[in-house]
N, C-alpha and C positions, 0 to 999 in steps of 0.2 A: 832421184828420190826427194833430194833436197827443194827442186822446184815443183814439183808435184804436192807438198808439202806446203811451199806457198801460196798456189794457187789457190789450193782447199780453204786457206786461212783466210783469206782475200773475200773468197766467196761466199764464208761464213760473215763476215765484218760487213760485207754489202747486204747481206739480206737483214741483220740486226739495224743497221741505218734505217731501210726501207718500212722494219717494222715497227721503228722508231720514229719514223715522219708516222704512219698511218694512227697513230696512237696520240700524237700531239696535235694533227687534222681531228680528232674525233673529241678528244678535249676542248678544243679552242672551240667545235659549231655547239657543245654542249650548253658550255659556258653563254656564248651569245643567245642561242635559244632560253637559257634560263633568264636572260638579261630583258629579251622581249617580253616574256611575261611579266616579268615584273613592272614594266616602265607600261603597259596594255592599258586601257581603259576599261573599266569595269562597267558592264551595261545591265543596269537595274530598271528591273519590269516594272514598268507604274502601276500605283494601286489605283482602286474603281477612283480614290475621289480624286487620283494627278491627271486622269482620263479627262480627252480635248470636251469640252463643254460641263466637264464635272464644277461643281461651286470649291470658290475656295476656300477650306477650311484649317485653321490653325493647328499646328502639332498637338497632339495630348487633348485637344480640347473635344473630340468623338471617340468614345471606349474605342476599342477591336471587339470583333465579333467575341471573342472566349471570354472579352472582360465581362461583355454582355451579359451571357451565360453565365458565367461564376456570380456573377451579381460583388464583384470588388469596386464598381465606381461606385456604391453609396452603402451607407451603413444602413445594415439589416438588424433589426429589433425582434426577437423570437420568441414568441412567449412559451413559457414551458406547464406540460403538466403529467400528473403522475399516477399511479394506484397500485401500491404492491400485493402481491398475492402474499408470498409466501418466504421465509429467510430459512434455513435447514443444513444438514449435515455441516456444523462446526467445528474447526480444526481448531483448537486452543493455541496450539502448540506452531501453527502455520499463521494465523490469524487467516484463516479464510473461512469462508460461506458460501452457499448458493443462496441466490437470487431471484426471485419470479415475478417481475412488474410489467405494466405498460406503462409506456410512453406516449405522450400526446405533444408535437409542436403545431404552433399557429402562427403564421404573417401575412403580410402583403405581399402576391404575389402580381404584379403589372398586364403582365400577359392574362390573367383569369378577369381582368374586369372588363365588368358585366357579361360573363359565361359563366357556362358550370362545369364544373368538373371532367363531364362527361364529353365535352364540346372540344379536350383541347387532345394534343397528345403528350400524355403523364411521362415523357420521359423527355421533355424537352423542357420540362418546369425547376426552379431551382430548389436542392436544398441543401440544408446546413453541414452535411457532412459529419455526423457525430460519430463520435468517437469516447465509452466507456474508460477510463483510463487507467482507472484501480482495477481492472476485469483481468483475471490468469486468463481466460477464453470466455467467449459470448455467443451471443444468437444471434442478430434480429428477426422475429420469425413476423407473418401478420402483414407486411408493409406496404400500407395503403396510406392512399390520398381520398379528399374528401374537402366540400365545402365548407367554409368553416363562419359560426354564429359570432364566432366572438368579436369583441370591436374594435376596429386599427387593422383588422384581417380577413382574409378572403379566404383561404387553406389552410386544409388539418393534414399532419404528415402523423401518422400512427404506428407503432409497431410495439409488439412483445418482447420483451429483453429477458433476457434469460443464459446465465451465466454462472461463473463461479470468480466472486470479487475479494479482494485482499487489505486490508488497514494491520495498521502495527497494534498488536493488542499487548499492554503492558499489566504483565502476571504476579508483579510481586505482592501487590494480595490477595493473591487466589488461596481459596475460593470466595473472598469477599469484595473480588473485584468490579468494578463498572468497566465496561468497555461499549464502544460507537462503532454500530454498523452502517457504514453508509456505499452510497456509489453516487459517484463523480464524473460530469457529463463537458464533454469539450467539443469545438470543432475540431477535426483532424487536417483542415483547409482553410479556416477563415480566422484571424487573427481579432483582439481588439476592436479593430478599428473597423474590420467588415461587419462584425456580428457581436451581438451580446443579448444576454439571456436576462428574461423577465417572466418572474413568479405569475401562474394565470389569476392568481389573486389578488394581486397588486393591482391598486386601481393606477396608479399613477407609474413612470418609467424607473428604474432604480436606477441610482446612481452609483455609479462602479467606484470600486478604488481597489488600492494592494490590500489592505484590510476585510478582514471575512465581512459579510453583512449577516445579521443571522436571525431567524425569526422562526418564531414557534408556531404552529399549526392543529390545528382541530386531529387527531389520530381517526377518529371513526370517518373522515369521510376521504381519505386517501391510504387507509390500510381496510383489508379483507375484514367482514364478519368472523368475527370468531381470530381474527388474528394473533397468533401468538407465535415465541419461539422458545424451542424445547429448551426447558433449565432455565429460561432467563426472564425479566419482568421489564417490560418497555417500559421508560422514564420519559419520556417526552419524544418529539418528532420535528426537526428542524430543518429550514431549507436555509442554506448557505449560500451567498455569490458573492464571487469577487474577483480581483486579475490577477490569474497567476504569471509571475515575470520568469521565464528560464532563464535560469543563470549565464549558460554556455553562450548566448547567441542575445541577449536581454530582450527578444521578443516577447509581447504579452498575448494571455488568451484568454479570456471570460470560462469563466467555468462556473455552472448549476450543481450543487449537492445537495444530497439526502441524507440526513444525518440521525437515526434510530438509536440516543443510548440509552445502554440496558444495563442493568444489576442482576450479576449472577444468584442465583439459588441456593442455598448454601446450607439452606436446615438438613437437609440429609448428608451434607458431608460433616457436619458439626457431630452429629449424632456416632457417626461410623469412624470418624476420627480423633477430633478432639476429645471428646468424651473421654475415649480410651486412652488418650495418652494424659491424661490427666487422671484415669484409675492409676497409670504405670507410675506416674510421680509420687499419689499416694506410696502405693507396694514401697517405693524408694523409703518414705518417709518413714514405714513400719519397722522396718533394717534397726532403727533405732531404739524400740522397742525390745529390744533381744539383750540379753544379758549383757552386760558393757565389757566382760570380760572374753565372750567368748568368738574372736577373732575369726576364726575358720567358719564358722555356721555363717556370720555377717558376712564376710566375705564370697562365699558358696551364694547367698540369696542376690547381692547386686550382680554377681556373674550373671548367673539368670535371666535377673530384669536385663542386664547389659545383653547379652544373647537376642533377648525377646525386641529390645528397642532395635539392633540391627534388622532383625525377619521385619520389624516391622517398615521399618525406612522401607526395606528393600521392596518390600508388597507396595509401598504408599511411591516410591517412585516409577511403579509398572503402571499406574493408573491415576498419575499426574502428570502435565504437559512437563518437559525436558528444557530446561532457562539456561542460560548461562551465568545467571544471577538466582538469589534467596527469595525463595517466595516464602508466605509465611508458615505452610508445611516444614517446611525448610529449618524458619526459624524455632520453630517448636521442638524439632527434631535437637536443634543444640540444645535448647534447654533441659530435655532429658538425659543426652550425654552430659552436659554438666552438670546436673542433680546427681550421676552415678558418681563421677568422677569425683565430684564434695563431698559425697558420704563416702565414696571408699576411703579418703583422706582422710575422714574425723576418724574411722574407725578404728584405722592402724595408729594415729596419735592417742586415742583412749586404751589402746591394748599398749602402748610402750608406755605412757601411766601407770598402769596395773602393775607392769614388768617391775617397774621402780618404784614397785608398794607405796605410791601415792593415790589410794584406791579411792580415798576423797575428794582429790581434784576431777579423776576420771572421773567420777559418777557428776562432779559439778557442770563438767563439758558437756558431756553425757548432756543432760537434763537441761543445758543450753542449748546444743543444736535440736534436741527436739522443739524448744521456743520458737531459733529462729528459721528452723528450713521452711515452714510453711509460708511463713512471714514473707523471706526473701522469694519462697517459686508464687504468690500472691504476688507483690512488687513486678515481677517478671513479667509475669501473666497480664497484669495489668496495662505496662509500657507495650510490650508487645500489640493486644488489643486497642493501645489507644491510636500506637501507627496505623493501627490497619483501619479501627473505625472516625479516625479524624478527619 
């Protein structure tokens, strides 16, 4: 048994050997084969111009064909031009708007000269790649090509925009606020140094920099007949250029803006608002009119107003945009809480007077704060108003 027991062991020990050479033969030819590859010459296909009788030309000094095509060996000059139809459904509260313009660009384009449009094929022509950038979503509907009158250029690239675009609108004096609707035109492809935009108006090229460039414009002949936007009263119409630098990466980009600002409307929220809470102030100020002694009645009547000024916030904030910040609804609204607040105070000081039959002082108070409550919600009224109209 005992040697039956060796043999088994023996022939176990041989075949692990065996399987142990085949295993380090399979490693060592891996090894060498990865050895050959690496130490191999690597045989790169010549291009047309390394080709036996091609001329020889210096590195970098002939684009590539795609440089060709993108048009990145030389700087493209673009002239821009515009015509809004129509600006509509405004979010206060989002800052956004809808959009309805065209768009008109013009340059040199190499390949079209002396032909027409018609002569080449439109998809093999370059263009600027634009890119809306203030736009939540867009269109371009329309997009054609065309030859073009204008001077320095051979091609009109056209199309209809049509979106819905975004700017920070700051609400703290609403509703007698200004805010600027514009939209913001870039390449999505061509940087600075490829491309930069110039007003069709412009006789001469503009000169870029980080700083806005900004220039006022004629409104009737690049806004619709009849052009208006609901609630609001255009103030001028301004086109902007200049380089914006991204921070992340310091690439720059030329960018065209439209710049619409406008002064909200504001005589019918004056009327349906202010108004009223300037009767509520009044009603506050009549409190004091009431017999100086008699506590409960005075008291019962600011309840009231106090009641009627919360239903009112609470109505006046279902139908004004939602801040994280005082707009001047806002502000108005404390002044009314603290008109109640100050007269509920005089009132119970002129009743603990009375209490300590000093009926003479009370009626002196008395007949002070009727002087000065007007005086001080005037004062109010007027810093308030001067924030907002300054």
């Amino acid at each position: 048994m005992k040697n039956n027991a060796g043999r088994l062991m023996g022939r176990s020990n041989l075949r692990f050997l065996r399987l142990f050479r085949v295993i380090g033969v399979m490693l060592t030819g891996g090894l060498l084969f990865c050895l050959l590859l690496a130490f191999k010459p690597i045989t790169v296909q010549a291009r047309p111009a390394d080709a036996p009788g091609a001329q020889d030309t210096p590195v970098g000094a002939q684009p590539t064909e795609t440089e060709e095509e993108a048009g990145v060996d030389e700087l493209r000059r673009v002239k821009v031009n515009f015509f809004i139809n129509s600006i509509s459904h405004i979010n206060d509260e989002a800052g956004t708007y809808e959009l309805d313009c065209y768009l008109d660009f013009y340059w040199y384009e190499p390949a079209l000269e002396g032909k027409r449009i018609e002569d080449v094929d439109q998809t093999t022509l370059w263009e600027p790649l634009l890119e809306p950038i203030n736009s939540l979503n867009y269109q371009l509907l329309g997009r054609s090509y065309a030859n073009s009158l204008e001077p320095r250029t051979n091609v009109r690239l056209s199309y209809r925009l049509v979106g819905v675009f975004r700017n920070d609108f700051d609400l703290r004096k609403f509703p007698f606020d200004d805010q600027v609707f514009t939209f913001q035109v870039e390449s999505s492809e061509f940087d600075s140094s490829q491309l930069l935009f110039d007003f069709i108006d412009d006789d001469s090229p503009t000169i870029y920099s980080d700083q806005p460039l900004v220039n006022s414009v004629a409104q009737g002949k690049y806004l619709a007949p009849g052009f208006q936007i609901p609630a609001w009263t255009v103030n001028d119409l301004q086109i902007v250029q200049q380089i914006r630098v991204l921070p992340y990466d310091k690439s720059s980009w030329a960018q065209f803006r439209v710049d619409l600002p406008a002064t909200r409307q504001s005589s019918s929220y004056v009327w349906r608002v202010i108004i009223e809470l300037m009767l509520l102030l009044t009603f506050c100020w009549g409190v004091l009119f009431l017999e100086s002694h008699l506590l409960r009645y005075r008291l019962l009547v600011l309840c009231i107003l106090f009641m009627t000024t919360v239903l009112f916030n609470f109505l006046l904030q279902q139908n004004q945009p939602s801040t994280f910040y005082l707009t001047f609804p806002d502000r108005y609204m404390l002044l009314a809480y603290g008109a109640i607040g100050l007269l509920s105070a005089t009132v119970v000081v002129i009743k603990l007077l009375h209490d300590r039959s000093q009926d003479h002082l009370a009626q002196r108070v008395n007949n002070m704060a009727r002087l000065l409550y007007p005086v001080l919600v005037v004062a109010v009224n007027a810093i308030i108003f001067w924030y907002v109209l300054r």
